[in-house]
N, C-alpha and C positions, 0 to 999 in steps of 0.2 A: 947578833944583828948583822955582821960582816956576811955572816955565811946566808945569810933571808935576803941580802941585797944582791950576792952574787947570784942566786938561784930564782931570783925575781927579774935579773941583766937576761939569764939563760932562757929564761923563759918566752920576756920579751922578744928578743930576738926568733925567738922558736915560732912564735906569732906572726914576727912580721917576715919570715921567711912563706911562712905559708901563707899567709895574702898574698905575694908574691906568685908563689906554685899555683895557687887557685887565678889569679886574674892571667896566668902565662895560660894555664888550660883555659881559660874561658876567651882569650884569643885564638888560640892553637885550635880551638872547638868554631870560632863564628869565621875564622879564614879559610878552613876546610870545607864548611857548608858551602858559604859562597863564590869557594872556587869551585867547585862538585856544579854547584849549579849553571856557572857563566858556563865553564867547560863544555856543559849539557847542551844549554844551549847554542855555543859556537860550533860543538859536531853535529848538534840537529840543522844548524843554518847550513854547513858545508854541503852533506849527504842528503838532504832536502829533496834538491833537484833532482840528483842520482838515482834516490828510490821510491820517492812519492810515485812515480809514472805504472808503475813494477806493482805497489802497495793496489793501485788502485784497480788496475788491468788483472791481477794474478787473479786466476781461477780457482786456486784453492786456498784453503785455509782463512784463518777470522781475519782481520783487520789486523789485529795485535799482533797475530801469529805472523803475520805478511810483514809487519813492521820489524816485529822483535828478529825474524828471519835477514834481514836486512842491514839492521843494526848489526846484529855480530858478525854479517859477512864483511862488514865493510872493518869493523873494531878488528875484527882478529887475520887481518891483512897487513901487510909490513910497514904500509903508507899509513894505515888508519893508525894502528899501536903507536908509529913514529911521531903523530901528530898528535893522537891522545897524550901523550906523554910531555909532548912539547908545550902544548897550552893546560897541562895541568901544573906543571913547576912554575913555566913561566907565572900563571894569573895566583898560584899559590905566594908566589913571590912578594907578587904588588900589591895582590888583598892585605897582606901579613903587614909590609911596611905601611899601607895605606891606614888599616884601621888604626895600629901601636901611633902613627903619628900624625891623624885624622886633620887636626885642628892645623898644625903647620905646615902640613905639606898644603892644604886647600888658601890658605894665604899664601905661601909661596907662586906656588904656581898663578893666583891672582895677581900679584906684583910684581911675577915676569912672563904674566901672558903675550904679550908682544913681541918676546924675547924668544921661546919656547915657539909660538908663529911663526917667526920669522927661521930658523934652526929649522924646523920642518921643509919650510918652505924652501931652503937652501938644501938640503940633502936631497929634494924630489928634483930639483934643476940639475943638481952636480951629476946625477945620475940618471938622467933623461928620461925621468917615469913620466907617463900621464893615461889616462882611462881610455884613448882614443879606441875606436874598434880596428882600427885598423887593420890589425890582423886577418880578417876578414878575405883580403884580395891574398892574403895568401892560399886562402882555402878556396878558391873561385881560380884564379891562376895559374898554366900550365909550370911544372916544378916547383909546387907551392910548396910554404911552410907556416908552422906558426911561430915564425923565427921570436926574439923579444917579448912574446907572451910569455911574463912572469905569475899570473894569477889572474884567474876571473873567468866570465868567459865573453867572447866579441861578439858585439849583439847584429847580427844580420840584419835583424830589421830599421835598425837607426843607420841608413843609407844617407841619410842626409848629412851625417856626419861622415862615415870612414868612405863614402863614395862620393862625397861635394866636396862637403864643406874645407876638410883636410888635404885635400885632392888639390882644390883652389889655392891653398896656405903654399902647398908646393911648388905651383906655379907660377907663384910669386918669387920665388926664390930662380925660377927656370924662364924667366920671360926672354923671348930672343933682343927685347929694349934693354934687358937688364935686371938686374934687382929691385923688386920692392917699386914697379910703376904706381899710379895712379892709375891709368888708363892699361890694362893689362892685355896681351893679344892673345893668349891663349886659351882661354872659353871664349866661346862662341868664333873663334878664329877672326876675331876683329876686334877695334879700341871696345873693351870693356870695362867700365866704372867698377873697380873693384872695393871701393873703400865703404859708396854707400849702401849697399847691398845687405853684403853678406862681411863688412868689416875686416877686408883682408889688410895686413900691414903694410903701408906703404911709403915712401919719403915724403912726407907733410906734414904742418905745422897742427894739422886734423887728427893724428896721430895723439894730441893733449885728451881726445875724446875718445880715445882708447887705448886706455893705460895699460891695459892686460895682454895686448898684441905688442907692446914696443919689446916686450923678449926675444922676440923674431928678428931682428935690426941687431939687435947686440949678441946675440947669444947662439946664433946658426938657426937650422932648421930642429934639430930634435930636443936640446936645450930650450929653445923659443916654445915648441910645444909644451913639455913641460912646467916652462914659468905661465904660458895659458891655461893649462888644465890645473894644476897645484893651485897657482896663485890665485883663483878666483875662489877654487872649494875651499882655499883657507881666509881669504877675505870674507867671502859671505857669513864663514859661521863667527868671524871675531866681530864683522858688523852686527850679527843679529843678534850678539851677544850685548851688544854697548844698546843697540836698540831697543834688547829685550829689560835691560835695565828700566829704559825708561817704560816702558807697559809694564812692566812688574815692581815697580818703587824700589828698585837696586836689591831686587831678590836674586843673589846670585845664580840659587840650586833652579830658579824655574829658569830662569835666564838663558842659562846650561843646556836646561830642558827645549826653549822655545829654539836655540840656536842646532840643536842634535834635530829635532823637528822640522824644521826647514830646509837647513845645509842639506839632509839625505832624505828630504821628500822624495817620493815616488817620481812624483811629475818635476825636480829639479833635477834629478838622475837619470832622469829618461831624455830630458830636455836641455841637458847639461853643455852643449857643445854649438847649438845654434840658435837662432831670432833673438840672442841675445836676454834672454831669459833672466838667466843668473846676474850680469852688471843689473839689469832692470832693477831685480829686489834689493844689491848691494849698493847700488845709489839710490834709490828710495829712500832706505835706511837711510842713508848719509847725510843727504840733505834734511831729514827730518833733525835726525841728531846734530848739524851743525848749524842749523837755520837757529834752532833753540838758544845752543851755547852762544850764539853770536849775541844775541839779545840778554845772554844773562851774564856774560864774563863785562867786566869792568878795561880790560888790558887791549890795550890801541893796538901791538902787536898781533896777540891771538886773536884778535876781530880781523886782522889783514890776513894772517894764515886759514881765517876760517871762511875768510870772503872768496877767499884762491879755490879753497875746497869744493865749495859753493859750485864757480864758475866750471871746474873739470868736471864734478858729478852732476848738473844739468847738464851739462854738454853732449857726458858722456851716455844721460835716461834719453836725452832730444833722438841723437843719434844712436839708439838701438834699433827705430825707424821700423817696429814691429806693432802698429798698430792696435790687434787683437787682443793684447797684451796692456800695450804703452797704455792708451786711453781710460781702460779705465784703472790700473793701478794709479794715474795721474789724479784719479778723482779722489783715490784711497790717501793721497801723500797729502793734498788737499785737505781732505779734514781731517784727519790725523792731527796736521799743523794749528790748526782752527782749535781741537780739543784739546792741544799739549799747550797751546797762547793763553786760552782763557783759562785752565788747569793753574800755570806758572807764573800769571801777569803779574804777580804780587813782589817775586823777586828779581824782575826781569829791568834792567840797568839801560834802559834806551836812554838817546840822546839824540834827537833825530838830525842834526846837523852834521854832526860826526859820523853818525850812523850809514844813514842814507846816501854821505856821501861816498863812504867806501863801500858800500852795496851798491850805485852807480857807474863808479868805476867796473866793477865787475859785471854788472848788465853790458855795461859797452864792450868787456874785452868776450864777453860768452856771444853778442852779436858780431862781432866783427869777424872774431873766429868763423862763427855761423852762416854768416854769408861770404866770407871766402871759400867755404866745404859746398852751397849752395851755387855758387858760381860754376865751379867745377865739376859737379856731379848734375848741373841744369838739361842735361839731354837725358840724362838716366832717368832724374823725380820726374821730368815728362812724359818717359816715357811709360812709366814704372804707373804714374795716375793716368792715364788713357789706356791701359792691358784692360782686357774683358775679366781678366782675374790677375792676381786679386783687385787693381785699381778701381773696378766701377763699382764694385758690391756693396751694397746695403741689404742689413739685416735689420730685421726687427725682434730677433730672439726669441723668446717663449720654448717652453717643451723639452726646460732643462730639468723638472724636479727630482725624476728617478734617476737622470746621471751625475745628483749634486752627491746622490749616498754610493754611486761607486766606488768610495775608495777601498773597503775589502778587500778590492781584490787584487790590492795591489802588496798581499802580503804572499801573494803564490806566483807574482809574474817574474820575479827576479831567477825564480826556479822551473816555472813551467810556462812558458808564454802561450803555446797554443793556439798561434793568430787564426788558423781555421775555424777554432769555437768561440771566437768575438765577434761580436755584432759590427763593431768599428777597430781600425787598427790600436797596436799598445799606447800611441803618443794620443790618444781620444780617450782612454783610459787611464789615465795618473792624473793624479790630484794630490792637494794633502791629506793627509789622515789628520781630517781635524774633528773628526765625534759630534760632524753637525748631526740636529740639532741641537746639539746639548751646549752649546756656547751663547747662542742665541735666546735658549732659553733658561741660564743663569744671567745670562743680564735681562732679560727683561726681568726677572725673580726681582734683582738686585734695584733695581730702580724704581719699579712700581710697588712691590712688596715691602723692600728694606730702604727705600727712598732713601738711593744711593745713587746722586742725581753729580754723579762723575763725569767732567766735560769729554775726556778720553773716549770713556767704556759710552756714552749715549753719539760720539760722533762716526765713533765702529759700527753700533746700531745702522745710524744711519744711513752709511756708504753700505751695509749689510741688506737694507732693505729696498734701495735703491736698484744694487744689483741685481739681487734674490728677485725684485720686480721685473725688469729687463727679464731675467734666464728662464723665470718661471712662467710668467703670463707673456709679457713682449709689450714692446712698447708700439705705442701707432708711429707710422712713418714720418712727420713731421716732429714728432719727439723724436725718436733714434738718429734724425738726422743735426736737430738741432743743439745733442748734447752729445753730439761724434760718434755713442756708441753703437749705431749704424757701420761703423766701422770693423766692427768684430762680430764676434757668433756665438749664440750661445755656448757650447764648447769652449773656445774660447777665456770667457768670460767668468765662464764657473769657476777656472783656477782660479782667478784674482782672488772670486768671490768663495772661494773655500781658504785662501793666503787670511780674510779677514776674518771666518769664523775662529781659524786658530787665532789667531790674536785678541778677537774678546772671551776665547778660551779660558788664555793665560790673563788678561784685566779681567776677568771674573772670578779666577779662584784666587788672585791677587788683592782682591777687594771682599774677600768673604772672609768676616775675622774671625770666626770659631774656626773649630780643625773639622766640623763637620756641614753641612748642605741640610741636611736631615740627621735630626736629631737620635736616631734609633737606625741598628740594623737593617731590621725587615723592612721599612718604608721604601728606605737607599736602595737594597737590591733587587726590589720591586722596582721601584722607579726607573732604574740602569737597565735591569730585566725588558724593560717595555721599551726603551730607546733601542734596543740593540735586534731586538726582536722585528721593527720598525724598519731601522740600517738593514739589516742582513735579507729579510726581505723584498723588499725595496732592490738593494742589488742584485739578487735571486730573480724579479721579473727584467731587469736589464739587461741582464747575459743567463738565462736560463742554461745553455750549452755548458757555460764554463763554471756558474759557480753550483756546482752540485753539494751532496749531502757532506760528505768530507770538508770538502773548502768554506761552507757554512759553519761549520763545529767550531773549526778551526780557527775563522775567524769570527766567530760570535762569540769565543771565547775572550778573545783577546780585545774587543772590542766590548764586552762585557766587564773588564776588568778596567778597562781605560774609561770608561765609565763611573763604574763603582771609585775608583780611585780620585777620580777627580769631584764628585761628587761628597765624598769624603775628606774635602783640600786637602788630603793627604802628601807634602810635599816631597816625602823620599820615594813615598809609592809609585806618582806621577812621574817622579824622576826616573825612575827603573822604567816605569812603562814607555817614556817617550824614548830613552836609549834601547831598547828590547827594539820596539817598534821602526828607529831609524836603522838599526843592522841588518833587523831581516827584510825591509820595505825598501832601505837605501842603498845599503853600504855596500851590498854584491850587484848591483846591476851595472856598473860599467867594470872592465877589465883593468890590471895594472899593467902596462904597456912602454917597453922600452923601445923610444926611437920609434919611425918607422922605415927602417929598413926593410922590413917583411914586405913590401908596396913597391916601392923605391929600387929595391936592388933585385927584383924579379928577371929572371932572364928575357921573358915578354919585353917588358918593360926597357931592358939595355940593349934590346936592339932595335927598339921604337926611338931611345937617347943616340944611340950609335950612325942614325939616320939623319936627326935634329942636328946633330953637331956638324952635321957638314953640307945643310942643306937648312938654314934658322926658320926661314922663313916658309917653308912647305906648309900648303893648307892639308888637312886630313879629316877623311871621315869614320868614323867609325858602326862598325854596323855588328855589333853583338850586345843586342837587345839592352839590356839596364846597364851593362857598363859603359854606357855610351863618353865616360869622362875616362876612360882607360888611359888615354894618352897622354894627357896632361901630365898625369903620375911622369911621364917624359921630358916636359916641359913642350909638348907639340902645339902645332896653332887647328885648333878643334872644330870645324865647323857644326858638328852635330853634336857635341858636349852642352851640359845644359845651358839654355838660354835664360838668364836669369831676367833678362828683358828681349823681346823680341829682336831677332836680328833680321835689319830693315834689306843687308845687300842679298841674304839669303831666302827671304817670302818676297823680294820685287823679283826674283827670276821664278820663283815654284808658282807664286799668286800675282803673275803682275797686271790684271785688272783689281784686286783685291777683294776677289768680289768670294773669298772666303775669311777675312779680314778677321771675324769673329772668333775662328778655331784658333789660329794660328797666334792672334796679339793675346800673348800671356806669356808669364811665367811658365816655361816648360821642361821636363825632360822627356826628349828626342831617342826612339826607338828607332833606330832606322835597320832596311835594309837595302839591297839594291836589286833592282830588278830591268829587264829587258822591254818591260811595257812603259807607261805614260807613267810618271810620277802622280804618285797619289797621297793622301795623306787625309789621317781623321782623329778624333780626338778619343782618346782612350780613355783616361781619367780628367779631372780638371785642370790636372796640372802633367797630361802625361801626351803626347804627341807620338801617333804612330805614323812613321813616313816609309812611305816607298820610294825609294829615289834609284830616278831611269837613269841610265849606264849614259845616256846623251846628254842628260842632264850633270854630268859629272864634268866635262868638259867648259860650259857653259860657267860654271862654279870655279871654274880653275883648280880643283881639287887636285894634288901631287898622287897623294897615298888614303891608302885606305887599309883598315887593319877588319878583321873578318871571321867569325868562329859561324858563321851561319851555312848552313851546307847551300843554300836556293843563288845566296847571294854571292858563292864563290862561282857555282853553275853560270851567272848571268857573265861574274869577269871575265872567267874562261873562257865563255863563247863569244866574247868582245874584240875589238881589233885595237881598244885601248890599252888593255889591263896588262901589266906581266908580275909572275907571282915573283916575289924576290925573299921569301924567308914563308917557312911556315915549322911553327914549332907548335904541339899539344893541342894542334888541331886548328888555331888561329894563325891565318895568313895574312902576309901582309903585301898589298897590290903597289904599284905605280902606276900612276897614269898618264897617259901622254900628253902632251900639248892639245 
């Protein structure tokens, strides 16, 4: 018996040794695959860009042959191997620890999400990262460089950002008033409203309505960047994470999903740096999710911190002052609220004495605020609603429906942008990839079919069909005006209204309680088959140029599968799909960007500064076509830098009967050059002003200096008896001019 017990220990043992060896290979097996596969895909996202052009252009060989040609030119290079190798250990690594400890590491990281947030958020400040393009003026710039570009690449077309908007941030910083005015002199070379515009940092108590600027005040100029670009792409996805809780009944994996979906939409990364876009959806979210908890917590305290919340994220949606936008996402926060009241009323703890009166309080400190910001920016909102653009426009929309299914093609623009084969430029092209109509048509499945009459999923409906009405037919003029959104365009509008099919998206496959849409295979891929086919054509007659037979496959595939997927509530599949989909759609279209010193420290640039420092107040113009804001980068006082409102002492000398009033009152940027005949000037685009400005007219302006890369408009100074050149480096001189 001794010896039957010992040999039955041995054996045991020998058993449970080999459950062991077998479940160690059956991780060691599903960590390989899945890192083989992310791998795959993070050199196909890299190399993308590099040889799709090459793939598509080469004259010989198959398609495959052109690709597989490609691939291993790029694999068996010292850069490629070094990286293959780096992201195969690295993701072998985290798959390995991730699957072996699935269940605790996904709680951990949920119980110090905040934690892990904020750690991110501090290593991108400590280190002055942020997406800006700025690099850009390196490569435009005489002795350029791509100084601080760490990865990505700088998007020339988003001028709004690395030639304004950043440009302005600096100026701030270089005002000859000082740091951080209100009233800024450096655009438009006179008192400029800099706060309500375009939200530059400034010293005022208006600064509570923009939180994501006050880095700038503490933190310098490339730290303050920084904490703007970081802090808001990690606020937005931890908000739309808490947000996507509440549309999804606290499913954390869609949640995940709704927040990778968003945060690295096409149209938030493309859109990522100005009209204030990004706070818009991160306070939207806020106020929905605090407006709620305020009404359902019991505790006098978190009713007072959640009333504070309240007051800075209205303040902060009020003052993004982007109409196109604001209005009708304002409709969407709207009933949202309306759907999550009637949804939640059951456990919601009012008290309306109590209530009302600390939500009071806070109406009075968000006006008061409000009209102190209103006081002080009353010449700019005047001037800003009497401009010919955007101030007086009214739209009535219609004639969106083929560019509600563009998003396609927003899986090729992070690699091949192409603006020659676009109908309209890239910021008229992003949207979400939200698989309209397949959002819209599981909820209405769900409510008239599964009479699943969800106050949430039918108030989505409704701001759904609202819009969708506006973008697609148009409203008559006495509608559009009388529910604002006369105020935007259909372009415009569509983003919102593509923001809300995602989200009855995700409340539709949140409310479908089998794991399947359709009960059998064929039906499903039929069904997905017919959406996709729909989508991909659809944006096929929209940019015929651009989306040809390749970029159709390509994304009909993947669009075919985000389909079938969600269709199938398949929630790990959906999951992969909306991360696959935010990498290659989101995550490389802005650069990783240290500092800008590449703009900043330009030799142009230090002796346009070299000039300012001993001369503050010099007016200057500049005359090299679109960089018309060059100087600033100096901290100069700009007269032909864009006008973000018209400037009144510069059109009473060019127009002073006014009697071209119409060209001229807008929103513009200023092409100038200079010339020896009559000043002339006309309107290039809507928002683009081409001027000629006469060498006597220079005087007149009280102009000092003038900076110059134009060959016509150095001829004119040269032959002048005012001009004298005092520096010309890389082809751009710079003039003084006399009294």
């Amino acid at each position: 018996m001794g010896n039957q017990a010992v040999i039955v220990k041995i054996a045991s043992q020998f058993h449970r040794n080999g459950l062991k060896f077998r479940n160690c290979r059956r991780l060691l097996t599903k960590s390989t695959i899945l890192t083989y596969a992310i791998a795959l895909l993070l050199c196909f996202q890299l190399i993308l860009g590099k040889v799709l052009d090459d793939i598509i252009t080469a004259p010989n060989g198959t398609l495959m042959q052109r690709l597989a040609t490609s691939l291993l030119s790029f694999l068996s290079s010292k850069y490629g191997i070094c990286y293959s190798l780096i992201v195969l250990l690295t993701v072998f690594s985290i798959v390995t620890i991730y699957i072996h400890r699935k269940d605790s590491l996904n709680k951990l990281v949920y119980n110090y999400r905040y934690v892990i947030a904020f750690l991110l958020f501090l290593i991108a400040v400590v280190f002055s990262v942020s997406g800006s393009s700025i690099a850009c003026w390196g490569r435009t710039l005489p002795d350029g460089s791509n100084r601080g570009l760490l990865f990505g690449t700088p998007r020339g077309v988003r001028t709004d950002e690395w030639a304004l908007f950043t440009p302005m941030t600096i100026a701030q910083f270089l005002d000859p008033q000082g740091k951080f005015p209100y009233n800024g002199e450096v655009f438009r070379g006179t008192a400029t409203d800099m706060f309500i515009i375009y939200g530059q940092p400034v010293h005022d108590i208006a600064m509570l309505f923009r939180p994501f600027q006050i880095g700038f005040l503490f933190l310098g100029l490339n730290r303050g960047l920084a904490f703007f670009w970081y802090g808001r792409l990690i606020a937005l996805f931890m908000a739309t994470f808490e947000f996507g809780m509440l549309i999804t009944n606290r499913d954390k994996l869609l949640s995940v999903s709704l927040g990778a979906m968003t945060t690295f939409a096409p149209v938030v990364q493309w859109w990522f740096s100005i009209n204030g876009f990004v706070e818009m959806i991160i306070f939207s979210e806020i106020i929905i999710i605090a407006l709620r908890e305020f009404f359902i917590t019991r505790n006098i305290y978190k009713k007072v911190i959640l009333c504070a919340v309240l007051v800075i994220s209205s303040g902060s949606f009020i003052f993004t002052l982007y109409p196109a936008w604001e209005i009708p996402m304002g409709y969407v926060i709207f009933s949202i609220l309306i759907g999550t009241f009637a949804s939640d009323y059951k456990i919601m703890q009012v008290r309306p004495a109590r209530d009302f009166s600390i939500l009071g309080i806070g109406i009075v400190t968000l006006l008061s605020i409000s009209a102190h910001i209103a006081m002080h920016s009353s010449d700019a909102i005047h001037a800003v609603m009497n401009t010919a653009y955007p101030g007086k426009r009214i739209s009535t929309g219609g004639g969106g429906l083929l560019l509600s299914m563009r998003y396609p093609i927003s899986y090729f623009l992070p690699y091949i942008v192409n603006p020659e084969k676009l109908s309209i430029g890239v910021d008229g092209q992003t949207a979400f990839v939200d698989l309209f109509p397949l959002g819209l048509i599981l909820a209405l499945y769900l409510i008239f079919r599964k009479k699943q009459h969800d106050p949430v999923l039918i108030s989505l409906v409704s701001i759904a069909v609202i819009l969708g009405w506006y973008c697609f037919i148009g409203f008559p003029v006495f509608l559009a005006k009388a529910t604002l959104l006369g105020n935007t365009i259909t372009e415009r509008a569509l983003v919102i209204f593509s923001f809300v099919n995602l989200l009855l998206l995700f409340r539709s496959i949140t409310l479908i309680r089998t794991k399947q849409f359709v009960s059998t295979f064929t039906p499903t891929i039929v069904i997905s088959l017919i959406i996709t086919v729909i989508i991909i054509f659809s944006c096929h007659l929209f940019e015929p140029n651009y989306m040809g037979i390749v970029q159709a496959l390509v994304a009909g595939a993947a669009i075919l599968l985000g389909c079938y997927f969600t269709m199938r509530a398949d929630k790990q599949l959906i999951a992969f799909f909306c991360c696959c989909t935010a990498m290659i759609c989101g995550l490389l279209v802005n650069p990783v960007q240290q500092g800008v010193n590449v703009a900043t420290d330009s030799p142009l640039v230090e002796d346009v500064r070299n000039i300012v420092n001993h001369d503050k107040n010099s007016l200057w113009v500049t005359a090299v076509s679109w960089q018309g804001n060059l100087t600033t980068l100096a901290g100069a006082k700009t007269l032909t830098s864009t006008n973000t409102y018209p400037n009144s002492k510069l059109w009473n000398v060019l127009d002073p009967n006014h009697s071209r009033e119409q060209e001229w009152n807008r929103y513009a940027h200023l092409q100038t050059t200079i010339t020896s005949r009559h000043t002339n000037f006309s309107l290039k685009q809507v928002d683009v002003i081409q001027l000629s400005l006469s060498v006597t007219d220079l005087q007149k302006l009280h102009v000092d200096y003038i900076v110059t890369n134009d060959n016509d408009s150095k001829l004119a100074l040269d032959h002048s008896n005012i001009a004298t050149l005092i520096s010309d480096r890389g082809g751009y001189s710079i003039y003084s001019i006399a009294e």
